[in-house]
C-alpha positions as CSV (number, residue, x, y, z in Angstrom):
1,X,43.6,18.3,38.0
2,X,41.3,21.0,36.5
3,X,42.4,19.3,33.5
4,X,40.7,16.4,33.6
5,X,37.6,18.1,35.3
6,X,37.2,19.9,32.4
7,X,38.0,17.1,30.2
8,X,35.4,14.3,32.0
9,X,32.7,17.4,31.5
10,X,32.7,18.0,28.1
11,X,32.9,13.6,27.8
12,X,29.8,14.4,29.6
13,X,28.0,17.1,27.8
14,X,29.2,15.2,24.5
15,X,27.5,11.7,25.0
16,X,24.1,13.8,26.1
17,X,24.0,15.6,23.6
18,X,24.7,12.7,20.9
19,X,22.0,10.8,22.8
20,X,20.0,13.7,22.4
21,X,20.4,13.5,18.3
22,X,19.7,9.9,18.2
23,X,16.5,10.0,20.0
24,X,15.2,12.6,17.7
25,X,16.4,10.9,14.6
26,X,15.1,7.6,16.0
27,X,11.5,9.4,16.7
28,X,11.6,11.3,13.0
29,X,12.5,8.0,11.5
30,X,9.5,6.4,13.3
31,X,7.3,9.4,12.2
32,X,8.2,9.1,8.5
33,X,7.7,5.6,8.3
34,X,4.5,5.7,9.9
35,X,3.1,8.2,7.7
36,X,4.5,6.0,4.1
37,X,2.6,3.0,6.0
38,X,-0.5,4.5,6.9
39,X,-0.6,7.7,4.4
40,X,-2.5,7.4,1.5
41,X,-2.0,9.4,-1.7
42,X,-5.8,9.0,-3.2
43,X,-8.8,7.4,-2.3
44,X,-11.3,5.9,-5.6
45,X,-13.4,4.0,-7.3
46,X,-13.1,1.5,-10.6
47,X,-15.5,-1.1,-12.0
48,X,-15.0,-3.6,-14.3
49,X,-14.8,-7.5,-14.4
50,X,-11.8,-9.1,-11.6
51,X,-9.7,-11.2,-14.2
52,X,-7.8,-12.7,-11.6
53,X,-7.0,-13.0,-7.9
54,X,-3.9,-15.0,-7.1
55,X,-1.7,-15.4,-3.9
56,X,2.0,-14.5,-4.7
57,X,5.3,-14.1,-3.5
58,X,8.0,-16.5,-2.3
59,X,9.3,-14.6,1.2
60,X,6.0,-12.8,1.6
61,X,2.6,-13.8,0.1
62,X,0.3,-11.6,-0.9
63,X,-3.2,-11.4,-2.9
64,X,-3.3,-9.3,-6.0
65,X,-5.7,-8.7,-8.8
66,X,-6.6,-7.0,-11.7
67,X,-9.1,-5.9,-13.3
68,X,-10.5,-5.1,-16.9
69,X,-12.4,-1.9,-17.0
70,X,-13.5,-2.6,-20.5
71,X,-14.1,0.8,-21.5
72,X,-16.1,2.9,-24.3
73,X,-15.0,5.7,-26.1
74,X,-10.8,5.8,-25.1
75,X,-10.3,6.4,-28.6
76,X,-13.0,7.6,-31.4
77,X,-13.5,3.9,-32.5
78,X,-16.9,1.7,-31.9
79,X,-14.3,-1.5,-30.7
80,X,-14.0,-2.2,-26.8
81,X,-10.7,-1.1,-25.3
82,X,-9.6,-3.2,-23.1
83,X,-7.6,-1.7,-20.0
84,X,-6.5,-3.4,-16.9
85,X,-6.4,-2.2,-13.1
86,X,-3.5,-4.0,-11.1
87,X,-4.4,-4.0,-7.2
88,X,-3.5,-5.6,-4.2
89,X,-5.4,-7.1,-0.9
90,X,-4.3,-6.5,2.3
91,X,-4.4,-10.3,3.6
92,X,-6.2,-9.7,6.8
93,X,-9.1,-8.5,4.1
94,X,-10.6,-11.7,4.0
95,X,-14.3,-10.8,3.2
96,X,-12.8,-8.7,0.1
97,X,-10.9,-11.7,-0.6
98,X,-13.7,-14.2,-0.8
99,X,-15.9,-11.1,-3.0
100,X,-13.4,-11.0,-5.1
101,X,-12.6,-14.8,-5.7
102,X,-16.6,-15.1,-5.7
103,X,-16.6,-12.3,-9.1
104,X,-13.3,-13.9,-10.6
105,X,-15.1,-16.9,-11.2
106,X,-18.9,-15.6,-11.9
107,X,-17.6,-13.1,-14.4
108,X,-20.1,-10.1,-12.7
109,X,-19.2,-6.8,-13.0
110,X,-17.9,-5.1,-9.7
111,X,-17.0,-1.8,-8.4
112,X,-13.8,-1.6,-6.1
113,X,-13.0,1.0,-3.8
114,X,-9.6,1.5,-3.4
115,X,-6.7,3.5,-1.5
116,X,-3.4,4.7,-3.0
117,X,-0.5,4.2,-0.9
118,X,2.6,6.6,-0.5
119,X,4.8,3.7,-0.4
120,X,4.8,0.2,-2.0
121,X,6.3,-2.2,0.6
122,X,7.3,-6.1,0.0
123,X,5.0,-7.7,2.9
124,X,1.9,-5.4,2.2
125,X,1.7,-6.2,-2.1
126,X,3.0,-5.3,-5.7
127,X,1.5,-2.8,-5.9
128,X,0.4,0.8,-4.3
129,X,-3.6,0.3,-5.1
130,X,-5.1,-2.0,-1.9
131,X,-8.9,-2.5,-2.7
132,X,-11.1,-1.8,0.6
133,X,-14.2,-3.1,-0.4
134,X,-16.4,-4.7,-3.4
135,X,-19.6,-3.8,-3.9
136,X,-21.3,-5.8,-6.9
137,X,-23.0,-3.5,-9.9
138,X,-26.7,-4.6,-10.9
């Protein structure tokens, strides 16, 4: 009899204890996700001239762009170097959007502010630079 007393306790003390493990890793896992979602790596600023803006993906659809910074003096020649920015748009950015599709097709120099993600994730974009805002240069 004392036996299975002792048996039935330590069933007892077993199963709280695993539950005990699970909630924590359950509540880590949510932490660490939450922080490569939300955390960003750098925060910046890059002008140039938006090549293109395009809605991709098959599964998820998302906005991306790039953008030629067309700079001066990469190398010690006179010729312009051309260098490209990839970004992506969050989709519920729809006034960046529209800026962006607006200086695609005017050919204006722009400056984009932009944050670096931790972590690129399929539903968000391709890549880990999301432009915040576009501010047109004069």
């Amino acid at each position: 009899m004392e036996k299975s007393n002792w048996l039935q306790n330590l069933k007892t003390s077993t199963m709280k204890w695993l539950k005990r493990i699970l909630i924590i890793l359950l509540l880590g896992g949510i932490a660490v996700f939450s922080f490569a979602y939300w955390g960003s790596y750098s925060e910046g600023v890059r002008s140039g001239i938006v090549i293109k803006i395009s809605k991709k993906g098959f599964v998820f659809k998302t906005y991306e762009g790039q953008l030629n910074l067309q700079t001066f003096g990469a190398n010690k020649s006179p010729n312009l170097v051309s260098e490209s920015f990839d970004f992506s748009v969050e989709s519920d950015r729809e006034d960046v959007i529209k800026m962006l599709e607006e200086a695609s097709l005017s050919g204006e120099r722009v400056s984009l502010k932009y944050v670096e993600r931790l972590v690129k994730f399929p539903w968000r974009g391709d890549t880990n630079y999301f432009v915040i805002e576009v501010e047109r240069v004069k």
